[in-house]
N, C-alpha and C positions, 0 to 999 in steps of 0.2 A: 504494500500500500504506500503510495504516493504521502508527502504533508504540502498538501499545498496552502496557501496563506492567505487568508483572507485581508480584507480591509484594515479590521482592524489590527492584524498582525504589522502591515505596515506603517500602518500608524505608530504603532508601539518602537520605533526607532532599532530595528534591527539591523545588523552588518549589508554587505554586498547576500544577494537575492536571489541573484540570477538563476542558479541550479535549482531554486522551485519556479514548480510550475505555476502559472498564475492561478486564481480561482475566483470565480465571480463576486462582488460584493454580496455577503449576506448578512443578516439579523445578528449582531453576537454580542456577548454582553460586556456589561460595562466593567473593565479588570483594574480600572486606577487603582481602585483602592487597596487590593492586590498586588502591583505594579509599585506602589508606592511602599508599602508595608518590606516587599522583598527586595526592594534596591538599596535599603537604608539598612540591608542584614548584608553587608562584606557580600553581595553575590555578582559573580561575574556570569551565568548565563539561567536564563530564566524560559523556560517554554509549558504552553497546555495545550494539548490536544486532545479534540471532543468528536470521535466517530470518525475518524480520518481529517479532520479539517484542523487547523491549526488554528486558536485564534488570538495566540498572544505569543510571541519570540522576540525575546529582547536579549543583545551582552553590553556588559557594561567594562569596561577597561579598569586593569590592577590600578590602583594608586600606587605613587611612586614610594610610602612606607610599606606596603608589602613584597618588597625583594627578594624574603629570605621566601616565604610561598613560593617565587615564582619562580629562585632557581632551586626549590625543590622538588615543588607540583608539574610546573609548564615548561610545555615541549614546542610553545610554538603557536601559530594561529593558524585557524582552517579558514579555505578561502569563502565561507561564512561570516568571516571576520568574529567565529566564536574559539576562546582560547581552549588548545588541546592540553588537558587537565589530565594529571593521573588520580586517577577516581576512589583512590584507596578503596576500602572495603568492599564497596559496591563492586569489584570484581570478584567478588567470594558468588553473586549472585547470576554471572556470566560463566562461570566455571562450572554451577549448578547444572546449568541448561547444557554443557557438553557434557558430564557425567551425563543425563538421560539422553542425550543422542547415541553417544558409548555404549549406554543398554539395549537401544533400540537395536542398535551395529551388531550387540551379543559380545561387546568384546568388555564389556565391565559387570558384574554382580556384585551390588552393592552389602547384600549379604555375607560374603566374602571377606578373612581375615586380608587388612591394608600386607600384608607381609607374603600374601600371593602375587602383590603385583609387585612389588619395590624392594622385594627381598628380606631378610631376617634383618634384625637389628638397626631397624631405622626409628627406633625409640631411645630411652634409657631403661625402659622396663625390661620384667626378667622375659626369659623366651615365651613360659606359660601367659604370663601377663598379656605381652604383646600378640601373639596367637589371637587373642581374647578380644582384641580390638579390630572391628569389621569396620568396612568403609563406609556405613551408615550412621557409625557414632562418627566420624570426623565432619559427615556433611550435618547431623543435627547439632554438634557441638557438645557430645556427649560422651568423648574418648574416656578421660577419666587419669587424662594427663594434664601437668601443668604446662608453663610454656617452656619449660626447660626439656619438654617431653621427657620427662620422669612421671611415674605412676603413681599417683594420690588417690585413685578411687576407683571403685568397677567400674568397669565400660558400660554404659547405657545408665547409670544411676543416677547423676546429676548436671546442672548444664553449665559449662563455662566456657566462655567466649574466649575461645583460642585462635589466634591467627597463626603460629607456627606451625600448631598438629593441621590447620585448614590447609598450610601449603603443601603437605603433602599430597595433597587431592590431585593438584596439579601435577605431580613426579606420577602416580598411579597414571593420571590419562596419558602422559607421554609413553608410559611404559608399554601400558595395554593398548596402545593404539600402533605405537612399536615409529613413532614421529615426532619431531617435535611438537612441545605447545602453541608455538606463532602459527606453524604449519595445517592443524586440526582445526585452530581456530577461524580460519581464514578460508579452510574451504567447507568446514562443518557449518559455520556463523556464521562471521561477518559479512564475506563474501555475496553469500545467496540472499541474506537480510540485506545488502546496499550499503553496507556501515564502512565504506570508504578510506574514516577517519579514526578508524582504531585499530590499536596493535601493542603487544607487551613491549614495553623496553625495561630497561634495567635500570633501575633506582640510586640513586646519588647517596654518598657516603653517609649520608645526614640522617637518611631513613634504613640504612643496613642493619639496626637492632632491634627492627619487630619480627625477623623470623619470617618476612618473604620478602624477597629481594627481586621481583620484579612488579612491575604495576602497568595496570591497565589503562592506556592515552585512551580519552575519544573528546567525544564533545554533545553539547545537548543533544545536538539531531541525531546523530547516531545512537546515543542513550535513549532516547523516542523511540527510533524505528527497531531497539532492542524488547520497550516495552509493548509495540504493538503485536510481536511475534507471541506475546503472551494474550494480548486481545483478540489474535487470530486464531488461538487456539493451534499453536506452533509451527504456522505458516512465514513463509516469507510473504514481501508485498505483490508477488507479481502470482500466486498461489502456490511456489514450490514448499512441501512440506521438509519443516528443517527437525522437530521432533514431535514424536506422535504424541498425541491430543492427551491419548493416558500418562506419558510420559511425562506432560510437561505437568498434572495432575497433582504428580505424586511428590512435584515441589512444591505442594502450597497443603500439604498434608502437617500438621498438627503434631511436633515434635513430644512423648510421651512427658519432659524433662521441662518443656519453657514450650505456653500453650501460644505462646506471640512467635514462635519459628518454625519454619518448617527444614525445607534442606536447602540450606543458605541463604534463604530469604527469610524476610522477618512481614508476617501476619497481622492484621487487625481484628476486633472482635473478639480474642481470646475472652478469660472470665479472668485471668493475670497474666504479668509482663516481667519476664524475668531480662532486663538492660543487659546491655554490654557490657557493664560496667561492674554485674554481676548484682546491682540493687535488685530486689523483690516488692512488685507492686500490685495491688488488686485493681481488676480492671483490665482496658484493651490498651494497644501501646499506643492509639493515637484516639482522643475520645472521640474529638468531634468532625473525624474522620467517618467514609461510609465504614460498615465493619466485614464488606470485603475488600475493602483496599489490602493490596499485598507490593512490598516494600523493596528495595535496593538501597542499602543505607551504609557512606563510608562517611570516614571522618571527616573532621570541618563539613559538618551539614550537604554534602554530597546526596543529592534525594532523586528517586523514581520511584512514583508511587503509581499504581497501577490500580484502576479499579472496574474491572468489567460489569459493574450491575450499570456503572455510568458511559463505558464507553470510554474513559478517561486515562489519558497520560496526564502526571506532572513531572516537571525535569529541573531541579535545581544542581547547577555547581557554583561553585566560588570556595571563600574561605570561609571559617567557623563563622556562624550566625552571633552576633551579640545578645541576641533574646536565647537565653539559655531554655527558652519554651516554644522555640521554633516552628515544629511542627503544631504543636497543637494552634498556635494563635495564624501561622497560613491557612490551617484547613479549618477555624471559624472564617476566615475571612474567604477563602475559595467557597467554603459551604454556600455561605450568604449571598453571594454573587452566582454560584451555577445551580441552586437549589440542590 
């Protein structure tokens, strides 16, 4: 599926245009105060898409106090004139969606000790321990490793948001797919979705001690036409299916450990929200969110919120929001504007 721009996309001051295609003036609503609210949060690109029509794309350019972002985050600008971000976390939920093409392929069982595919001793644990840990607790977050990948707890009994034990997910699909990561990704993904402007590169000295060392470039639009392949029910835009309808399913399933994640995506609606952070909260992770919206969430406020009952993308990057309440006071203010 195309995003072509409406009016008032134009309006909204967005980069060079060119590569969408036009689309007729129609009816859309009024996002100032949305527009207003999310430019005064550090964000450098902003987009919503409502049923394939786009009707607000805006980027806004780094200020010259944030250098150290931009030579950590940014690779450059797309000739959207929107800056190529490494999307930190929000790649855990790109990874997701090639694990369920891997199964579709048969060449990954998530049921499967992680030590089938990447060999013995890619933990600290003893051999029994590790045996013990299958690739379904690294994608719920439920290994029972810390981040030193040492073993603190049974596999499947509690959930901590690990990004070390997660990059191993990534050595498994290279292994089992017997390719590289860039290479999978680009003829499984990006490629057949139109995502042009994405591609792993390798992370700067500065971010070498979270335990994944490479990160995910793209840019809003590409981050859009990643969340429509979920609204298409795992198609690309032009109808080639990229992963099967059940497959893509079983990512938005209800981790037994933290009722807000599934397998590397984070859920709305739950009855509680167990944070990255590892706080415990009663409730869904975003309230006044719908409570199927399902999520892409990296650091510094990196957002793809997905919500098929609406038909709806939202795509925020930039740096960390100043409203340490972010999500919740966007989606009162999106609420109130798209009903």
């Amino acid at each position: 599926m195309t995003f072509p721009i409406s009016r008032r996309g134009l309006i909204a001051g967005v980069g060079v245009l060119a590569a969408a295609p036009a689309f007729a003036a129609t009816a859309t609503p009024d996002l100032d105060a949305v527009l207003d609210y999310v430019g005064g949060q550090k964000t450098t690109g902003f987009l919503v898409v409502r049923d394939g029509e786009t009707l607000v794309e805006r980027n806004w350019p780094l200020p010259a106090e944030a250098a150290q972002f931009r030579a950590v985050f940014v690779h450059g600008t797309s000739p959207d004139g929107a800056l190529l971000e490494d999307v930190a976390s929000q790649q855990k939920s790109f990874v997701a969606v090639l694990v369920a093409i891997a199964v579709d392929k048969g060449l990954i069982d998530v049921e499967k000790p992680v030590s089938d595919y990447v060999g013995a001793g890619w933990s600290k644990a003893s051999p029994d321990q590790e045996r013990s840990i299958r690739l379904i607790h690294l994608l719920t977050m439920s290994s029972g490793l810390d981040e030193s990948l040492a073993y603190v707890a049974q596999a499947g009994s509690a959930f901590f948001y690990n990004t070390p034990a997660y990059a191993v997910v990534k050595a498994v699909l290279a292994a089992a797919a017997r390719q590289p990561l860039e290479t999978i990704t680009g003829d499984w993904l990006t490629a057949p979705a139109g995502m042009a402007d994405t591609s792993w590169r390798k992370r700067p000295t500065a971010l070498g001690n979270v335990g994944n060392p490479t990160g995910l470039v793209t840019t809003p639009r590409d981050i859009a036409r990643f969340g429509q392949i979920v609204l298409d029910g795992g198609k690309a835009r032009d109808g080639r299916r990229i992963v099967s309808e059940a497959g893509l399913k079983t990512l938005f399933t209800r981790s037994p450990t933290n009722s807000a994640y599934g397998r590397l995506w984070w859920l709305n609606g739950g009855e509680e929200t167990v944070r990255a952070a590892g706080r415990r909260v009663p409730g869904p992770l975003i309230p006044a969110a719908p409570a199927d919206l399902v999520a892409a969430l990296g650091a510094s406020d990196r957002k793809l919120y997905v919500v098929p009952s609406r038909k709806l993308i939202v795509v925020r990057t930039g740096q960390a929001a100043p409203d340490a309440d972010f999500d919740q006071q966007l989606w009162l203010r999106l609420s109130k504007t798209l009903g």
